[in-house]
DRENFIMI-274945 format. One record per residue: residue in one letter; x, y, z of N, C-alpha, C in turn. Coordinates in steps of 0.05 Angstrom, whole numbers, padded with zeros to 5 digits, always signed. Example, Ala and Ser with C-alpha at 12.3 -4.5 7.8 and 13.67 -1.06 7.14 Angstrom:
BEGIN
+-----+--------+---------+--------+---------+----------+--------+--------+---------+--------+
: res : n_east : n_north :   n_up : ca_east : ca_north :  ca_up : c_east : c_north :   c_up :
+-----+--------+---------+--------+---------+----------+--------+--------+---------+--------+
:   A : +00264 :  -00114 : +00156 :  +00246 :   -00090 : +00156 : +00264 :  -00066 : +00156 :
:   S : +00257 :  -00045 : +00142 :  +00273 :   -00021 : +00143 : +00258 :  +00001 : +00157 :
+-----+--------+---------+--------+---------+----------+--------+--------+---------+--------+
END
This chain:
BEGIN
+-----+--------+---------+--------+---------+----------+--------+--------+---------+--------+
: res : n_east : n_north :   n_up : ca_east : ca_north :  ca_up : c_east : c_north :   c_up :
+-----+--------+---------+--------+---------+----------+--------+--------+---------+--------+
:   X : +00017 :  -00023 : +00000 :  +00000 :   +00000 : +00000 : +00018 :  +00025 : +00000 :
:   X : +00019 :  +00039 : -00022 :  +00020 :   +00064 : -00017 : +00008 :  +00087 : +00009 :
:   X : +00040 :  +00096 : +00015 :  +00029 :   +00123 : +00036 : +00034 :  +00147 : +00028 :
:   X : +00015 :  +00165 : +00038 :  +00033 :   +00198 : +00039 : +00050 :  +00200 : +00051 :
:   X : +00064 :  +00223 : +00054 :  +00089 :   +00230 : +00070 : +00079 :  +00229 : +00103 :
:   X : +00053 :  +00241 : +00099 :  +00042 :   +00243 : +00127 : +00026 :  +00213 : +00140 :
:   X : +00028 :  +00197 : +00126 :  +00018 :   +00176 : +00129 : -00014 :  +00167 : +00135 :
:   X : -00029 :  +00182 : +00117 :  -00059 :   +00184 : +00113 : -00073 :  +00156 : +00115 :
:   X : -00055 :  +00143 : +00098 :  -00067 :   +00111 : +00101 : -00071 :  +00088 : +00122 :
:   X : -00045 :  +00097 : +00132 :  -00036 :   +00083 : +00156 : -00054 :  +00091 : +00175 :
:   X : -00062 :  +00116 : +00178 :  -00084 :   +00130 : +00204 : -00121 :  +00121 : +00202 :
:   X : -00124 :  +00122 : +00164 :  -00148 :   +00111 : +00162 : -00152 :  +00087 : +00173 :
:   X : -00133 :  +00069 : +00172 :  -00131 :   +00041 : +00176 : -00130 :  +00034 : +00208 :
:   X : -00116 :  +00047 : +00220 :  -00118 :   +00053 : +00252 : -00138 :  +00057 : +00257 :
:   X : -00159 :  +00083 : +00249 :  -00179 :   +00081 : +00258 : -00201 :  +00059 : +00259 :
:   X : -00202 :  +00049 : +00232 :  -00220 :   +00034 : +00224 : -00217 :  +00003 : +00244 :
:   X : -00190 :  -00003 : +00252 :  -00188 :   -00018 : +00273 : -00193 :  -00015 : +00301 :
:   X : -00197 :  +00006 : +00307 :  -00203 :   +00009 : +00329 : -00237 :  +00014 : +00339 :
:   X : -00241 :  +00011 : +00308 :  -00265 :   +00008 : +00310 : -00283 :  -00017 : +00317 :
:   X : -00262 :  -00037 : +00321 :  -00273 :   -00068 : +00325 : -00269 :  -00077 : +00347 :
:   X : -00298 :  -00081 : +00359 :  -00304 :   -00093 : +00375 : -00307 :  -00128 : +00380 :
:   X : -00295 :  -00147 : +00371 :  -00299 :   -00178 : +00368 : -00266 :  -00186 : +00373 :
:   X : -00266 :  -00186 : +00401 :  -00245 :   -00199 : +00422 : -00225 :  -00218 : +00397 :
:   X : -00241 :  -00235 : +00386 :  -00234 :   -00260 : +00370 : -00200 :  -00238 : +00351 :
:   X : -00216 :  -00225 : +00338 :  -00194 :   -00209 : +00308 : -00183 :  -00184 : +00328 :
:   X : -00189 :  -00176 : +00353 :  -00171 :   -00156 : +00368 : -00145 :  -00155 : +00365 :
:   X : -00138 :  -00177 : +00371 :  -00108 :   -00186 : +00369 : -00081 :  -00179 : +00340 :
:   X : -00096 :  -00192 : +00319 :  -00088 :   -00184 : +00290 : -00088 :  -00157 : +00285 :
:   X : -00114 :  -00148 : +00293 :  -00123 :   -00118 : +00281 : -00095 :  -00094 : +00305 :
:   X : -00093 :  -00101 : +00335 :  -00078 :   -00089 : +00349 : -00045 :  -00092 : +00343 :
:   X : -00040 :  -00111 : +00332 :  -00015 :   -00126 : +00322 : -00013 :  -00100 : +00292 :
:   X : -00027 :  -00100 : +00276 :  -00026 :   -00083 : +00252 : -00030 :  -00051 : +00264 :
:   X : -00048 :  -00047 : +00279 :  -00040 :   -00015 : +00285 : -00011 :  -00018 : +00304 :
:   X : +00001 :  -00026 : +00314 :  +00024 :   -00031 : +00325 : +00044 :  -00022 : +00307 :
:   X : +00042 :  -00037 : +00282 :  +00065 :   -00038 : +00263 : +00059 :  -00017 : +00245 :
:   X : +00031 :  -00003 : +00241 :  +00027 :   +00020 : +00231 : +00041 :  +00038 : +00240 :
:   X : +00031 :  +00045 : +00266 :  +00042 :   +00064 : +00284 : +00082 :  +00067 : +00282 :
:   X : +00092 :  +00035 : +00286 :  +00119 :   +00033 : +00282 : +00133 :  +00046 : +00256 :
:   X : +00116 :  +00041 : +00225 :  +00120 :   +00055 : +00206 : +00118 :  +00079 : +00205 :
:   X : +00105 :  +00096 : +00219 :  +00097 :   +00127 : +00223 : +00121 :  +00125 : +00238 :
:   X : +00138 :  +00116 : +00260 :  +00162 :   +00128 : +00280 : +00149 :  +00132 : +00302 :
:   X : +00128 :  +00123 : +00300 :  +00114 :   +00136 : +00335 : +00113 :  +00107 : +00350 :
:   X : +00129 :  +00108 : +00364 :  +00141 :   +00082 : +00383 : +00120 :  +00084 : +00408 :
:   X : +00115 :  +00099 : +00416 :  +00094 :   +00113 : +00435 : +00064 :  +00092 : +00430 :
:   X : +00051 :  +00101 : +00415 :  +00029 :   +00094 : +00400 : +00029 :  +00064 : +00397 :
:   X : +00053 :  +00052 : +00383 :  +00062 :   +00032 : +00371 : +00064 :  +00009 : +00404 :
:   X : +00080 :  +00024 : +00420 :  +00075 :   +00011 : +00443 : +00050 :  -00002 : +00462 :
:   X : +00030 :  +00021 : +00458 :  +00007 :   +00026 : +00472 : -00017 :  +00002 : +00455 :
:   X : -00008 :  +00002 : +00426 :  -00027 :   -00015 : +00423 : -00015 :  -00048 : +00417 :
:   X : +00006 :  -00058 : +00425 :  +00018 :   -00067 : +00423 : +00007 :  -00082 : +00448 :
:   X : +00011 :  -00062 : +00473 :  +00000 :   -00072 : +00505 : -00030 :  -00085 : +00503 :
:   X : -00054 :  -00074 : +00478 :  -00073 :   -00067 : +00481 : -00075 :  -00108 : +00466 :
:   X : -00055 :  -00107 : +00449 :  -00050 :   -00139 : +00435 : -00044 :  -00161 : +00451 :
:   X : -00024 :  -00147 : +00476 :  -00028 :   -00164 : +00492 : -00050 :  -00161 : +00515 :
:   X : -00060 :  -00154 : +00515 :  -00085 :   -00160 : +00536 : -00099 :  -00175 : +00525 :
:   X : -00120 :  -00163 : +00498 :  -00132 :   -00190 : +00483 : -00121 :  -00212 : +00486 :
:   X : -00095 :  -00223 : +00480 :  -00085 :   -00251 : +00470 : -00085 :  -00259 : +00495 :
:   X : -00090 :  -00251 : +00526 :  -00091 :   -00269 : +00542 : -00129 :  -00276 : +00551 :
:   X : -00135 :  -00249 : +00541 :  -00166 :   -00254 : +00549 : -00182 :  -00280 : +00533 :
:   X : -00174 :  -00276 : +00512 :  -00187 :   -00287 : +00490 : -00179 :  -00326 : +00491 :
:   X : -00146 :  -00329 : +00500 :  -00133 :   -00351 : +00494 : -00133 :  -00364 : +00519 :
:   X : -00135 :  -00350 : +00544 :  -00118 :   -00352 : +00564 : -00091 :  -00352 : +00572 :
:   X : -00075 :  -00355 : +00591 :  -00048 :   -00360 : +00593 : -00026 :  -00372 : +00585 :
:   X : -00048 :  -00392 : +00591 :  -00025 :   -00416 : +00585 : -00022 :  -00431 : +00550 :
:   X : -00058 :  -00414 : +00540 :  -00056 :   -00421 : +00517 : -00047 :  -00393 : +00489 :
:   X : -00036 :  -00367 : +00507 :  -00028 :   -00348 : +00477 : -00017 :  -00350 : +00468 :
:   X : -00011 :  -00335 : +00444 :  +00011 :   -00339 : +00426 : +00032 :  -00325 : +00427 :
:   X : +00048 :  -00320 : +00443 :  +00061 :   -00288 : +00457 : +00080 :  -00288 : +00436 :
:   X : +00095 :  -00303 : +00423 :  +00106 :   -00303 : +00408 : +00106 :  -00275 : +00375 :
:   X : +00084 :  -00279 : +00369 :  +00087 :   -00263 : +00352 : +00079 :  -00237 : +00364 :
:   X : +00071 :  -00234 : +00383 :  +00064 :   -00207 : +00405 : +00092 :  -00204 : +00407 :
:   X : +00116 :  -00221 : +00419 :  +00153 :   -00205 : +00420 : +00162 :  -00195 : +00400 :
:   X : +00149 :  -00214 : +00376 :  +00158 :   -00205 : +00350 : +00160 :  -00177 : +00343 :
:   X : +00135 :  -00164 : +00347 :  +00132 :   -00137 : +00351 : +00140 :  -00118 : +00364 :
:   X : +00146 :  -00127 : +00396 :  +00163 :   -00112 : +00417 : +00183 :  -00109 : +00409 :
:   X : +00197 :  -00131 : +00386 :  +00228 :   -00135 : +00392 : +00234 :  -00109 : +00368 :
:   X : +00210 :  -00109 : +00346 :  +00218 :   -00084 : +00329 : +00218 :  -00053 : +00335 :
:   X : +00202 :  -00058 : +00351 :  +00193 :   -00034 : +00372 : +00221 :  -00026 : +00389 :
:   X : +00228 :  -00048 : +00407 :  +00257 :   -00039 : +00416 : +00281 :  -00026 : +00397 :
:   X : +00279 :  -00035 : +00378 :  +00310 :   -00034 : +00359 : +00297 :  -00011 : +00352 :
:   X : +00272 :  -00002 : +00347 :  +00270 :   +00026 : +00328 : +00274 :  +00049 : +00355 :
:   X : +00272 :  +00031 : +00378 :  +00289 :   +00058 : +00399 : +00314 :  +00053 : +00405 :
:   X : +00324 :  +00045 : +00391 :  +00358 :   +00035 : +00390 : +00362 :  +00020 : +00420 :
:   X : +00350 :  +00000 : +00432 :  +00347 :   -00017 : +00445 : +00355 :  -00055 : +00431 :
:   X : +00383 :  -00033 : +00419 :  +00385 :   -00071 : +00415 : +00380 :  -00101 : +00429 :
:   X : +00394 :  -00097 : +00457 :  +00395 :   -00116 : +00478 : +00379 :  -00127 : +00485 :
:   X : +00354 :  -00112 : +00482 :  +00329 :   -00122 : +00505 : +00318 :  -00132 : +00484 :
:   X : +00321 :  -00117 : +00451 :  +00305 :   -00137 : +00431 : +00305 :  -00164 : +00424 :
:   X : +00335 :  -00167 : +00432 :  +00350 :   -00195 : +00421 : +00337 :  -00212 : +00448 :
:   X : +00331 :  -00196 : +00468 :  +00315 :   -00226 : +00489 : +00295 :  -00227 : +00480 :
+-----+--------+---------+--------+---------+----------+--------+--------+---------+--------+
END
């Protein structure tokens, strides 16, 4: 997908996710504004809904059954784009 400079697409698309309410696709949809937000440079944002991915994936899965895995996946890009090598590589 094409963006503007200002990143118009990326924000429509945020919104429109956050517009969903069904616990089930929370997860995916919070995982993609995560990495939206990451593509814009806003690590902030990117964090926040990132937290918001992990809350679903335990609500929805439980504990012992989430998938945290691709939830670090995300953190770990999140870290390195704050020049946090170390903590990404755990």
């Amino acid at each position: 997908m094409l963006v503007c400079p200002t990143g118009c697409r990326f924000k429509l698309c945020i919104r429109r996710f956050l517009r969903i309410n069904e616990i089930g696709i929370c997860v995916p949809a919070y995982i993609c504004i995560a990495e939206a937000y990451l593509d814009l440079n806003d690590c902030t944002k990117a964090t926040n809904a990132l937290g918001q991915a992990f809350t679903y994936e335990y609500k929805y899965y439980g504990e012992e059954n989430c998938r945290k895995y691709w939830l670090y996946d995300i953190k770990s890009k999140i870290l390195e784009k704050q020049g946090k090598n170390d903590e990404a590589a755990e």
